[in-house]
Gaussian input, Z-matrix of N, CA and C with variables (Angstrom, degrees):
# hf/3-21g

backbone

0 1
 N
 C     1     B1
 C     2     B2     1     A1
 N     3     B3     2     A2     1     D1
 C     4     B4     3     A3     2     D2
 C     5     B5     4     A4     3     D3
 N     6     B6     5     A5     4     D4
 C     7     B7     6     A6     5     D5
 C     8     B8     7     A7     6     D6
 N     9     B9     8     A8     7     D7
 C    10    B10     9     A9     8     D8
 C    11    B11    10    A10     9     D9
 N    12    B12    11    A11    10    D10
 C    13    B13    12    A12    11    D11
 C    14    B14    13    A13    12    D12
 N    15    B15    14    A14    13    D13
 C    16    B16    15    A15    14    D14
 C    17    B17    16    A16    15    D15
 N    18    B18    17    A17    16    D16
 C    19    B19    18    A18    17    D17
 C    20    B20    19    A19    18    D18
 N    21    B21    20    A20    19    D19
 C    22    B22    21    A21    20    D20
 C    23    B23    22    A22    21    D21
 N    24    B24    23    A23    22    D22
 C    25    B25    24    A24    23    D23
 C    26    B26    25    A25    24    D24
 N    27    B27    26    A26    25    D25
 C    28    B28    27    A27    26    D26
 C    29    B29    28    A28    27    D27
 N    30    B30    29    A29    28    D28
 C    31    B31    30    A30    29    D29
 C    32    B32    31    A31    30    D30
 N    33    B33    32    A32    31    D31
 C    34    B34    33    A33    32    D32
 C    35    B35    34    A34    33    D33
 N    36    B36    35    A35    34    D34
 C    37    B37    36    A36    35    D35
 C    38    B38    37    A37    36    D36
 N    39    B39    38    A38    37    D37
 C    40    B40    39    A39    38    D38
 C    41    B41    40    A40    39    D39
 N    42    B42    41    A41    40    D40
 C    43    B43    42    A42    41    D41
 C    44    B44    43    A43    42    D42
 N    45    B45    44    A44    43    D43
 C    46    B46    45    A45    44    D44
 C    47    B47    46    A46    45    D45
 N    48    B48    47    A47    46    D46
 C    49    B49    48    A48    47    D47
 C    50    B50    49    A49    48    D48
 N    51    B51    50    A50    49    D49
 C    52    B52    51    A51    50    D50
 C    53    B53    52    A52    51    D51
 N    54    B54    53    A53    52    D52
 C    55    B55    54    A54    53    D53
 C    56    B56    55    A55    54    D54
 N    57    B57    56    A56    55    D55
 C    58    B58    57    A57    56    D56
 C    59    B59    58    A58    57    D57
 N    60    B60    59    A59    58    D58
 C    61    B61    60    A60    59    D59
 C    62    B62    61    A61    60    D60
 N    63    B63    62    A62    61    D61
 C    64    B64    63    A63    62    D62
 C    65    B65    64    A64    63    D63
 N    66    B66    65    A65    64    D64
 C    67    B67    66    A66    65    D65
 C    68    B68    67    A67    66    D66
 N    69    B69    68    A68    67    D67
 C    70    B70    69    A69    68    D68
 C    71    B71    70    A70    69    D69
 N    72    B72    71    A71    70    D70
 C    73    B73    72    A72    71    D71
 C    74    B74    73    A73    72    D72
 N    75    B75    74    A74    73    D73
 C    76    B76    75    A75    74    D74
 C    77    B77    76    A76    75    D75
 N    78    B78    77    A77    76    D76
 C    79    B79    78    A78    77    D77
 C    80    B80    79    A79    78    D78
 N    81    B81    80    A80    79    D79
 C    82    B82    81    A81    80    D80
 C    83    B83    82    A82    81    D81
 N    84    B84    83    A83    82    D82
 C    85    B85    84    A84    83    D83
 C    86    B86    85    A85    84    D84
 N    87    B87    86    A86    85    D85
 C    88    B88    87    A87    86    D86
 C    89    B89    88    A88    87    D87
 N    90    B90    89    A89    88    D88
 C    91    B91    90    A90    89    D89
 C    92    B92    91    A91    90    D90
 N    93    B93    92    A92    91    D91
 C    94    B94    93    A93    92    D92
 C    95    B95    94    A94    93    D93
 N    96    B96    95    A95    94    D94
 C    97    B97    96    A96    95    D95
 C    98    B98    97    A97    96    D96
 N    99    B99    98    A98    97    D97
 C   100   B100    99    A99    98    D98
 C   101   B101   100   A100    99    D99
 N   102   B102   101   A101   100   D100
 C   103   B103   102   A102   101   D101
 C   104   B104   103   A103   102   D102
 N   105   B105   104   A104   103   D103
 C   106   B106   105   A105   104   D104
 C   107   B107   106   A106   105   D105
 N   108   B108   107   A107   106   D106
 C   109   B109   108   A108   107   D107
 C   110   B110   109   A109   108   D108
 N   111   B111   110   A110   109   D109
 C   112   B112   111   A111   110   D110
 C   113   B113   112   A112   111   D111
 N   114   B114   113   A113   112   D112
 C   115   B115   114   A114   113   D113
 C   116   B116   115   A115   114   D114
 N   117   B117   116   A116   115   D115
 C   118   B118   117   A117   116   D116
 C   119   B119   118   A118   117   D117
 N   120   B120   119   A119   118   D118
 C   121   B121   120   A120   119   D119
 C   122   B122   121   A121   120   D120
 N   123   B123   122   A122   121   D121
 C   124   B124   123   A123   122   D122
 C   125   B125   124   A124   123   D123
 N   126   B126   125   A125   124   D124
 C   127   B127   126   A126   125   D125
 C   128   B128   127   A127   126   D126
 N   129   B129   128   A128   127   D127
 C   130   B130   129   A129   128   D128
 C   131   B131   130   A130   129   D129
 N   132   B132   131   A131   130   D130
 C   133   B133   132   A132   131   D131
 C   134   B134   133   A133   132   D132
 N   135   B135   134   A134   133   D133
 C   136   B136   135   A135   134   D134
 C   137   B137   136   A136   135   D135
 N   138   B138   137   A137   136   D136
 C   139   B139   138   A138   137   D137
 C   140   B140   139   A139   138   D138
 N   141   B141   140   A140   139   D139
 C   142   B142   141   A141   140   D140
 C   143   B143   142   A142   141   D141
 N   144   B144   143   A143   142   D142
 C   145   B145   144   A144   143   D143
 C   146   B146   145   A145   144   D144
 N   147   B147   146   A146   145   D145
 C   148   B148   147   A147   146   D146
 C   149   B149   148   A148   147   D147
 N   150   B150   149   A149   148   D148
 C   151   B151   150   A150   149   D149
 C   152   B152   151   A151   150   D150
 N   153   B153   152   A152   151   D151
 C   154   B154   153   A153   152   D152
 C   155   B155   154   A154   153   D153
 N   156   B156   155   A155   154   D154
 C   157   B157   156   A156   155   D155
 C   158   B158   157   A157   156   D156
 N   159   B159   158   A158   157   D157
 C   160   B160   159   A159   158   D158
 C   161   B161   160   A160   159   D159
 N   162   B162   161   A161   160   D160
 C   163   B163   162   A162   161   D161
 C   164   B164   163   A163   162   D162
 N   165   B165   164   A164   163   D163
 C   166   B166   165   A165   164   D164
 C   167   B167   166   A166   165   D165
 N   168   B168   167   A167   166   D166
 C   169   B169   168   A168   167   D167
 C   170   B170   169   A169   168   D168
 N   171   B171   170   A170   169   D169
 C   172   B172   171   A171   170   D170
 C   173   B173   172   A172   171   D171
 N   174   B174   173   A173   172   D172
 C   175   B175   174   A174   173   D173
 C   176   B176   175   A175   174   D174
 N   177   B177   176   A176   175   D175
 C   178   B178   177   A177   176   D176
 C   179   B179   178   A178   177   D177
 N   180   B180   179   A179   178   D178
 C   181   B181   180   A180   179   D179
 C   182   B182   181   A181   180   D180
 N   183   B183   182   A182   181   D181
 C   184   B184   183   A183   182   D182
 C   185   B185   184   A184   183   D183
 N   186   B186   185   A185   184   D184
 C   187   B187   186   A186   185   D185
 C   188   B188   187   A187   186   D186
 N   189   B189   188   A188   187   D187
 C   190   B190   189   A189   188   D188
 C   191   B191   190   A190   189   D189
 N   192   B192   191   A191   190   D190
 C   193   B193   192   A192   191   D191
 C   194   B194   193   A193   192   D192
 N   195   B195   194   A194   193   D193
 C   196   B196   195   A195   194   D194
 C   197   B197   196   A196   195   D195
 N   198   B198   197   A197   196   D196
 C   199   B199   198   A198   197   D197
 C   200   B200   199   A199   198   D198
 N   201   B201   200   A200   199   D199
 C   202   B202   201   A201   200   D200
 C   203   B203   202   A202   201   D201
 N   204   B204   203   A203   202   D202
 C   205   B205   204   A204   203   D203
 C   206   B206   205   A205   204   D204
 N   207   B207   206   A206   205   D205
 C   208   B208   207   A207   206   D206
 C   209   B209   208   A208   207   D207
 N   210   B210   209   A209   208   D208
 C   211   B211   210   A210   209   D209
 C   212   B212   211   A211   210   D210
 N   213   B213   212   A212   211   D211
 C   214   B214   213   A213   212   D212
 C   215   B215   214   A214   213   D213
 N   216   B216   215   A215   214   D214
 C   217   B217   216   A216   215   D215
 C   218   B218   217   A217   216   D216
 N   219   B219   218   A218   217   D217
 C   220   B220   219   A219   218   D218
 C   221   B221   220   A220   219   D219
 N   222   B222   221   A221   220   D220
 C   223   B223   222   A222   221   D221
 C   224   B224   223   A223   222   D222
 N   225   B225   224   A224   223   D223
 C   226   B226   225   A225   224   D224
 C   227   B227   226   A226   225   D225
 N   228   B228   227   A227   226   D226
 C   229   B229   228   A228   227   D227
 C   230   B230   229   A229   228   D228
 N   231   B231   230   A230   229   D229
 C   232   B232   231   A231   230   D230
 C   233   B233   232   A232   231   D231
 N   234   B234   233   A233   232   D232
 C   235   B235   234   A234   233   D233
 C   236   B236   235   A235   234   D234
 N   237   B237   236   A236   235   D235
 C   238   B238   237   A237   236   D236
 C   239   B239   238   A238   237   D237
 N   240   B240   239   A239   238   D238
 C   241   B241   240   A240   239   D239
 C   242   B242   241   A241   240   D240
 N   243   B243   242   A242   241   D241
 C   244   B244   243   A243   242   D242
 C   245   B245   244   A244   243   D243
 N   246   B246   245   A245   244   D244
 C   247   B247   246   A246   245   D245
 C   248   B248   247   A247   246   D246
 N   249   B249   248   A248   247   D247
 C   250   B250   249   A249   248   D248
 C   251   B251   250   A250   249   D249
 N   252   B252   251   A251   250   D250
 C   253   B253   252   A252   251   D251
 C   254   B254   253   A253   252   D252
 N   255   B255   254   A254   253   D253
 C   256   B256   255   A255   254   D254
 C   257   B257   256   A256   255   D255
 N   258   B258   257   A257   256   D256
 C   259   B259   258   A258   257   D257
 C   260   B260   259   A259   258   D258
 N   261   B261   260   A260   259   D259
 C   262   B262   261   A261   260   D260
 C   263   B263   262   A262   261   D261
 N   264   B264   263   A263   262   D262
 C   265   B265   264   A264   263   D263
 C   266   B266   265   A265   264   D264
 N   267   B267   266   A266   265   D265
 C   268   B268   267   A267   266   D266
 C   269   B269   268   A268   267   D267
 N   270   B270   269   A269   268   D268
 C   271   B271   270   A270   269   D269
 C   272   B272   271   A271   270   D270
 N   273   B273   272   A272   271   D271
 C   274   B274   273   A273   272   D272
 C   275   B275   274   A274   273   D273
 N   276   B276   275   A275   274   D274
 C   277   B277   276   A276   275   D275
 C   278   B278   277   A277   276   D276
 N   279   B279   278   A278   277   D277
 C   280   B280   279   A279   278   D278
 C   281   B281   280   A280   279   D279
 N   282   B282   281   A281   280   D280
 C   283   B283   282   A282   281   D281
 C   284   B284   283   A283   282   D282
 N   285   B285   284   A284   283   D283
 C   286   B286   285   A285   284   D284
 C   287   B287   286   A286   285   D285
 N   288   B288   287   A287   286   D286
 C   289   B289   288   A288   287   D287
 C   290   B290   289   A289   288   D288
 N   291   B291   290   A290   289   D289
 C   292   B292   291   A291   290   D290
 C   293   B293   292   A292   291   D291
 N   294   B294   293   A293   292   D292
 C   295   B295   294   A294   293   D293
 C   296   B296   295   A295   294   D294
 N   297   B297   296   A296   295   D295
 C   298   B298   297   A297   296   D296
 C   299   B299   298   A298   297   D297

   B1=1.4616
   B2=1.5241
   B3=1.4437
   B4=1.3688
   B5=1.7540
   B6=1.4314
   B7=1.6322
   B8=1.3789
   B9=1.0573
   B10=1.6894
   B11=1.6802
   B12=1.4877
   B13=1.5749
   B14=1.1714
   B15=1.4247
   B16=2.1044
   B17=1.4433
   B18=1.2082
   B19=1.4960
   B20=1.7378
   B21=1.1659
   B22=1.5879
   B23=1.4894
   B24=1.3198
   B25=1.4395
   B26=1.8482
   B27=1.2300
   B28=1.4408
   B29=1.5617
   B30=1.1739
   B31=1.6242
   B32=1.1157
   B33=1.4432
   B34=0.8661
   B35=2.0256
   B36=1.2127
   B37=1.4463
   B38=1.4597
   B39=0.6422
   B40=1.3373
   B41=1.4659
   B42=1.3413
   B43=1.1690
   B44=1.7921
   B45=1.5537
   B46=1.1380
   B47=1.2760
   B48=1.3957
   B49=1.4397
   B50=1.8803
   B51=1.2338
   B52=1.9833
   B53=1.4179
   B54=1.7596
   B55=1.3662
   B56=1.6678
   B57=1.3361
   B58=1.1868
   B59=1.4586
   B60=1.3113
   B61=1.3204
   B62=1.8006
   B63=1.4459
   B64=1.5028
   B65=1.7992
   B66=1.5367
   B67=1.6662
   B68=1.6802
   B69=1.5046
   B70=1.4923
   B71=1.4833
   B72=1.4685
   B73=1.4415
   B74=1.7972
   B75=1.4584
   B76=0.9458
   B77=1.5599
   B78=1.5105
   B79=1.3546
   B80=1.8380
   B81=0.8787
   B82=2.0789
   B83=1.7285
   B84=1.2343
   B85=1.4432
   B86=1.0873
   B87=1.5723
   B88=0.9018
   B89=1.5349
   B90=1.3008
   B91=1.2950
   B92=1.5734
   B93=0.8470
   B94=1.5363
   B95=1.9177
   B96=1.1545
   B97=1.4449
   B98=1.5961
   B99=1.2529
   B100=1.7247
   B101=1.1956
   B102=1.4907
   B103=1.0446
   B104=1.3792
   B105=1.4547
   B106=1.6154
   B107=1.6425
   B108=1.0155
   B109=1.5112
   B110=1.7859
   B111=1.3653
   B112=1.2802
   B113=1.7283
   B114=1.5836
   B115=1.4118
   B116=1.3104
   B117=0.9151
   B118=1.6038
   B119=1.3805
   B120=1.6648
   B121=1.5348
   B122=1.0995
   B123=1.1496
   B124=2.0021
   B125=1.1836
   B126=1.6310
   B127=1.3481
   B128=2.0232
   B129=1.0768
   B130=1.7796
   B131=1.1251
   B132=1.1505
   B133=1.4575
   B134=1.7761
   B135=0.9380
   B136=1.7450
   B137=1.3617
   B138=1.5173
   B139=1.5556
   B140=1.5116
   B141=1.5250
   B142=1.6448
   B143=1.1529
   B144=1.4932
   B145=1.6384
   B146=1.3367
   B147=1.7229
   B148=1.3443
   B149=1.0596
   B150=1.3304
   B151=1.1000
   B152=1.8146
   B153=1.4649
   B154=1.4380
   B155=1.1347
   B156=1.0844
   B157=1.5033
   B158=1.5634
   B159=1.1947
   B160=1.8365
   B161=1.1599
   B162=1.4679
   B163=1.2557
   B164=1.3099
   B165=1.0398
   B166=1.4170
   B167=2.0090
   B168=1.1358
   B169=1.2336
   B170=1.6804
   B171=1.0314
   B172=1.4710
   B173=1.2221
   B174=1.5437
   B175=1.4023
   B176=2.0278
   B177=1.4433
   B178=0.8949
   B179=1.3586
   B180=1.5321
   B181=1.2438
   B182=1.5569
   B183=1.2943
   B184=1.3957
   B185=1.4839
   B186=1.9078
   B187=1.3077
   B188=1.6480
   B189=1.5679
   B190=1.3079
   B191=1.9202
   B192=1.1695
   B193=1.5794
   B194=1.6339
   B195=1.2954
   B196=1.5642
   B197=1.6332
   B198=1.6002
   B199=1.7581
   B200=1.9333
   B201=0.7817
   B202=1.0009
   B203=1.5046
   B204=1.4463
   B205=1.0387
   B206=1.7460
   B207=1.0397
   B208=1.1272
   B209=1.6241
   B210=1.4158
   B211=1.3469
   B212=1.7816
   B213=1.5577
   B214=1.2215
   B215=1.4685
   B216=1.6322
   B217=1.1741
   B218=1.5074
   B219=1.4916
   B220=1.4731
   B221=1.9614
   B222=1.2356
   B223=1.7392
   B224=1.5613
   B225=0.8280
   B226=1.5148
   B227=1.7817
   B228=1.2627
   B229=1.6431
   B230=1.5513
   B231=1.0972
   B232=1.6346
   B233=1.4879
   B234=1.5317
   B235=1.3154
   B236=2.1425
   B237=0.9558
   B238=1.5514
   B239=1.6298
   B240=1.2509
   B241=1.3581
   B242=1.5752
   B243=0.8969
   B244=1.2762
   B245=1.8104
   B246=1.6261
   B247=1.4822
   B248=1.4931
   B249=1.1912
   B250=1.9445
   B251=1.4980
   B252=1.2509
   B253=1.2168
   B254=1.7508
   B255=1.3907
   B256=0.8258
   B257=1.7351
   B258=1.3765
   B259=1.7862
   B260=1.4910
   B261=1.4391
   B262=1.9112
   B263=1.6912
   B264=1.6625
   B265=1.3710
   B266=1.4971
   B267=1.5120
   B268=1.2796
   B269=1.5006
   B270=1.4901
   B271=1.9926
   B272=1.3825
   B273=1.4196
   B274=1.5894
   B275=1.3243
   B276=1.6194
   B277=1.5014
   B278=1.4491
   B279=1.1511
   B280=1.2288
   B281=1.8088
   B282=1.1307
   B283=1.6097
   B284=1.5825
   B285=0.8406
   B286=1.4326
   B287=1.9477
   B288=1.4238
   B289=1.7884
   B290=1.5056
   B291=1.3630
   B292=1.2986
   B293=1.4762
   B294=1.7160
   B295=1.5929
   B296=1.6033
   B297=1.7199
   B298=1.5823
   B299=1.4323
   A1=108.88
   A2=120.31
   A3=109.84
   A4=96.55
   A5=98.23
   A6=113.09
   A7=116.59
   A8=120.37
   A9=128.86
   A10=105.74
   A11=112.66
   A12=111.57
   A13=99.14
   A14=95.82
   A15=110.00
   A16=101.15
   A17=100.98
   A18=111.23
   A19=120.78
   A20=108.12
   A21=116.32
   A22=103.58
   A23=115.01
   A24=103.98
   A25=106.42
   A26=145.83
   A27=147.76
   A28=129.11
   A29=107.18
   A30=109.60
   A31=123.81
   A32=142.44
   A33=135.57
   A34=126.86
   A35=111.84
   A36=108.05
   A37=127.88
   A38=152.49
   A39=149.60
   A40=104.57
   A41=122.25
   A42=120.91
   A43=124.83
   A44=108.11
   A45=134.00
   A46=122.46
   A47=100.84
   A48=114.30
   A49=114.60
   A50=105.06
   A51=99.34
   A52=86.57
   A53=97.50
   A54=146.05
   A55=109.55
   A56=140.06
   A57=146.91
   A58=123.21
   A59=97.70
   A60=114.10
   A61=118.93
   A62=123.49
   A63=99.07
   A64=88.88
   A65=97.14
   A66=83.34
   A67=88.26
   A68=80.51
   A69=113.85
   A70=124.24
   A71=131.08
   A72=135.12
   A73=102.13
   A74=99.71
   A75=94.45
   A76=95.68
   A77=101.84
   A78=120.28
   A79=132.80
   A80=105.48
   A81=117.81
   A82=97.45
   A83=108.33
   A84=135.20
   A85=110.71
   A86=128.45
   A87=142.02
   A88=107.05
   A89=136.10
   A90=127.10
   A91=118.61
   A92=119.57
   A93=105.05
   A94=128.29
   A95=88.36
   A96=110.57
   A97=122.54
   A98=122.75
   A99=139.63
   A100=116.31
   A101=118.59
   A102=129.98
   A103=137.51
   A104=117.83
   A105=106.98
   A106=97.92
   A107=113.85
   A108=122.88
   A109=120.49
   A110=132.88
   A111=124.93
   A112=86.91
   A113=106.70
   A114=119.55
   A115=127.78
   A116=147.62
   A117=144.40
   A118=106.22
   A119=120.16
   A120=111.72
   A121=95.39
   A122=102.69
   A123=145.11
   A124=105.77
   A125=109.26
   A126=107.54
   A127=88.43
   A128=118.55
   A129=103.47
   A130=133.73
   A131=116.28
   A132=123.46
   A133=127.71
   A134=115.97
   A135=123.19
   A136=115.10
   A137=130.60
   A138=110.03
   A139=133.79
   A140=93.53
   A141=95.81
   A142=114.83
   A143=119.72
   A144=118.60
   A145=101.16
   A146=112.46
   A147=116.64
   A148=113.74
   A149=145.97
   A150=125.26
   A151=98.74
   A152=114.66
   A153=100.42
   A154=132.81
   A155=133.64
   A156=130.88
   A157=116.17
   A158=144.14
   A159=128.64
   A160=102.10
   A161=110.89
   A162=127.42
   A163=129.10
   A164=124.76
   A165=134.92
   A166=102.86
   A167=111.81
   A168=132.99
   A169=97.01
   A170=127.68
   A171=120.25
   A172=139.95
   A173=142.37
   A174=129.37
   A175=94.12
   A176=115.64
   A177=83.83
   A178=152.93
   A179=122.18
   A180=135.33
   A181=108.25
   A182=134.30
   A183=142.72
   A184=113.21
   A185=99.94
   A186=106.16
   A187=92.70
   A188=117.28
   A189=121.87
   A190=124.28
   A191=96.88
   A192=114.78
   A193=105.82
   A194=120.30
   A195=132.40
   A196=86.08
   A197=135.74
   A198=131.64
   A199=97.67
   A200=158.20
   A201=128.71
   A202=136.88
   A203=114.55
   A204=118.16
   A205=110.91
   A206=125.76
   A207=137.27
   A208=109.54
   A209=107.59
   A210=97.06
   A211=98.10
   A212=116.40
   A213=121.40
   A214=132.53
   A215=150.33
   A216=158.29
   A217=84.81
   A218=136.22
   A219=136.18
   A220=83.41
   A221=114.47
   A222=105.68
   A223=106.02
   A224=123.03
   A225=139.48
   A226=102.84
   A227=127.91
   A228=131.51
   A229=98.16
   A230=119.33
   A231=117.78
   A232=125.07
   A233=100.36
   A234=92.78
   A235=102.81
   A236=127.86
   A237=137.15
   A238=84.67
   A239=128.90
   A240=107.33
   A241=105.51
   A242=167.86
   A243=175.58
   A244=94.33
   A245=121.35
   A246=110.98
   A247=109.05
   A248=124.12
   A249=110.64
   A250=107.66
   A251=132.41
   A252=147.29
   A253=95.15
   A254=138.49
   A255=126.10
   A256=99.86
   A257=116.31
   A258=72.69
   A259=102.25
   A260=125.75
   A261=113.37
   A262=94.03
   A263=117.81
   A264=96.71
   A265=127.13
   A266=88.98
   A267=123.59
   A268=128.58
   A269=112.66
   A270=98.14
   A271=134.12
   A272=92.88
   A273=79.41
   A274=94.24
   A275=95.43
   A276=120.09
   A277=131.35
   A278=137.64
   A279=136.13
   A280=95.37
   A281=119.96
   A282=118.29
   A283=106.15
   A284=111.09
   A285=110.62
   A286=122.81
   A287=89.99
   A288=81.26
   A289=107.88
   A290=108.38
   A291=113.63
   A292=138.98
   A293=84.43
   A294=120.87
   A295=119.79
   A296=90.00
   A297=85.16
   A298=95.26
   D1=126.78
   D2=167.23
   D3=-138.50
   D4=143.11
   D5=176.77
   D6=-52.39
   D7=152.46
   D8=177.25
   D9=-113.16
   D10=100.71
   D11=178.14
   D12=-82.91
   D13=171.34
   D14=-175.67
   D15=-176.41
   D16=144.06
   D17=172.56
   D18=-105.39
   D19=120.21
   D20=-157.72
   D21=-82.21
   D22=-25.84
   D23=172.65
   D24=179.52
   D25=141.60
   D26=154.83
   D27=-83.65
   D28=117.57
   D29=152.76
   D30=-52.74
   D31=149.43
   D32=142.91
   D33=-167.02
   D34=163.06
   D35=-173.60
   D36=-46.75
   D37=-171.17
   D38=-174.43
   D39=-146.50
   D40=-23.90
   D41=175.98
   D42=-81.52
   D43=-19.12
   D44=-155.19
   D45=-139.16
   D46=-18.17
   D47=-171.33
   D48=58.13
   D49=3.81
   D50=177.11
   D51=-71.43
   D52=149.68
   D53=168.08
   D54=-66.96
   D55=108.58
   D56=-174.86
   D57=-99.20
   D58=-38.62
   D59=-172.87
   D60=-144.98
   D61=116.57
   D62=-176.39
   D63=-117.95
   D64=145.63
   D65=160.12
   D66=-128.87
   D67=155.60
   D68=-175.49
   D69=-131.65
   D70=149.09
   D71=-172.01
   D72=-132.52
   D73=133.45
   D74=171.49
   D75=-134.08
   D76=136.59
   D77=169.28
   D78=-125.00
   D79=137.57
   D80=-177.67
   D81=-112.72
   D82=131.69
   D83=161.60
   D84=-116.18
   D85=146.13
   D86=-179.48
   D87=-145.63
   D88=89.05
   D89=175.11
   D90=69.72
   D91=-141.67
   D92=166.35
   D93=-88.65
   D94=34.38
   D95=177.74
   D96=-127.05
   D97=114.83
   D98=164.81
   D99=-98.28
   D100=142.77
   D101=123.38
   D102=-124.31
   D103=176.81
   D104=-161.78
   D105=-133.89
   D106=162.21
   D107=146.80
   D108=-132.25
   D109=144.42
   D110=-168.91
   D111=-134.58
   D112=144.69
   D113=158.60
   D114=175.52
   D115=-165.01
   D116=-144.35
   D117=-154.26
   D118=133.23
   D119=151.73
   D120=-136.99
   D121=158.34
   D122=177.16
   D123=-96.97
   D124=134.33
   D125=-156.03
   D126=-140.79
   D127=111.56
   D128=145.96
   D129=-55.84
   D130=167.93
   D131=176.20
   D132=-151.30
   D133=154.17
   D134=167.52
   D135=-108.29
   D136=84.30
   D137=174.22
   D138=-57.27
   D139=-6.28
   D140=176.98
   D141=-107.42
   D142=24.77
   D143=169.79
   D144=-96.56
   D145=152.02
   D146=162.97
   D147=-40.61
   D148=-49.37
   D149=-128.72
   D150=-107.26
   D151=-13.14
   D152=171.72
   D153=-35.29
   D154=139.76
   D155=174.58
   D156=-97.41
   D157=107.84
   D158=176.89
   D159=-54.76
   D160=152.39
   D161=153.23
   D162=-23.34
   D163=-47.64
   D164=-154.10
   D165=-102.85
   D166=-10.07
   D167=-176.72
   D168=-97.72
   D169=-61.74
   D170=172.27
   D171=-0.85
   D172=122.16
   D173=-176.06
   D174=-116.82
   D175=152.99
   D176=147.85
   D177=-81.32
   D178=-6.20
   D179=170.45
   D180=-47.06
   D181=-54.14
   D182=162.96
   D183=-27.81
   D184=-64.43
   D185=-160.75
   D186=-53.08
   D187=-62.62
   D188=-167.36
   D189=-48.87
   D190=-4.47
   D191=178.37
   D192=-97.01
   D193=-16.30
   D194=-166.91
   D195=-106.89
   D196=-61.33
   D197=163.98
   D198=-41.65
   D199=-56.12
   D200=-174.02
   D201=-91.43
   D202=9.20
   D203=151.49
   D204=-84.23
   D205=37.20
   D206=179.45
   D207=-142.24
   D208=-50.93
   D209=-160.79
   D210=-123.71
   D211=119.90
   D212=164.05
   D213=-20.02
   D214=68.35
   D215=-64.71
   D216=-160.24
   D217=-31.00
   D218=-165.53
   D219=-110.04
   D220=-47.48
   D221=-167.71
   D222=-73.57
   D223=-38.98
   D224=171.81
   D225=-60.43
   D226=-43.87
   D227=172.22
   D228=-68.69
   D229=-54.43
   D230=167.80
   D231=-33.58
   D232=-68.11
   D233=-168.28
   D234=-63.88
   D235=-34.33
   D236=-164.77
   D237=-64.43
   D238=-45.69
   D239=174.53
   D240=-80.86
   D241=-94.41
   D242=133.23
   D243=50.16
   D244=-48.53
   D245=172.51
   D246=-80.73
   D247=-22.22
   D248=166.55
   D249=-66.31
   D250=-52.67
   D251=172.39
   D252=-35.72
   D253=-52.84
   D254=-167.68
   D255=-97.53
   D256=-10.47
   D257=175.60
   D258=-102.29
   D259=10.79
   D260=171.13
   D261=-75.99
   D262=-21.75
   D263=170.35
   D264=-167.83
   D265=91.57
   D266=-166.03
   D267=-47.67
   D268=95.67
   D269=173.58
   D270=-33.37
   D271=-36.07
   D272=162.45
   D273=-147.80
   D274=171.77
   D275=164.08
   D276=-150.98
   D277=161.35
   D278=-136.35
   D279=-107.64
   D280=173.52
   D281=163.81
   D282=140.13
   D283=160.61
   D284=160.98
   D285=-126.86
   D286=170.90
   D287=-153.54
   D288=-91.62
   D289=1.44
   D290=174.64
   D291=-68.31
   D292=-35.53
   D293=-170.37
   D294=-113.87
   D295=29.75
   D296=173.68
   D297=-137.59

């Protein structure tokens, strides 16, 4: 199983076109089982460094290489398995014993 990251949508300047904000989801399936994670990072920028990228130049593969220098990419794959793991088998569950 490996997670599928994605970026759900970018902020960004209007004056400059730098990237401010990306949020991103990363999700693991397993059979008839998902889980997800959703969240956002804020990013600075230099438009006059080489290495900026414009807006319009952007892939998301990049953006998602810029989310994980931010956000833990192996602990974050962990926990998404660790919540499928728990719902094929759940500590608890609800019901009553009357009505089953």
């Amino acid at each position: 199983m490996s997670a599928t990251w994605t970026i759900a949508n970018l902020e960004r300047n209007t004056a400059d076109g730098g990237v401010v904000v990306a949020h991103w989801r990363a999700t693991l399936k397993d059979g008839e089982y998902t889980a997800s994670s959703y969240g956002t990072c804020n990013f600075e920028y230099d438009a006059t460094s080489p290495d900026f990228i414009p807006f319009d130049q952007l892939t998301e593969n990049q953006v998602i290489v810029w989310v994980w220098g931010q956000v833990d990419k192996i602990k974050t794959e962990v926990a998404l398995a660790e919540d499928i793991a728990g719902q094929k088998a759940p500590a608890v569950v609800s019901g009553l014993p009357w009505a089953e």
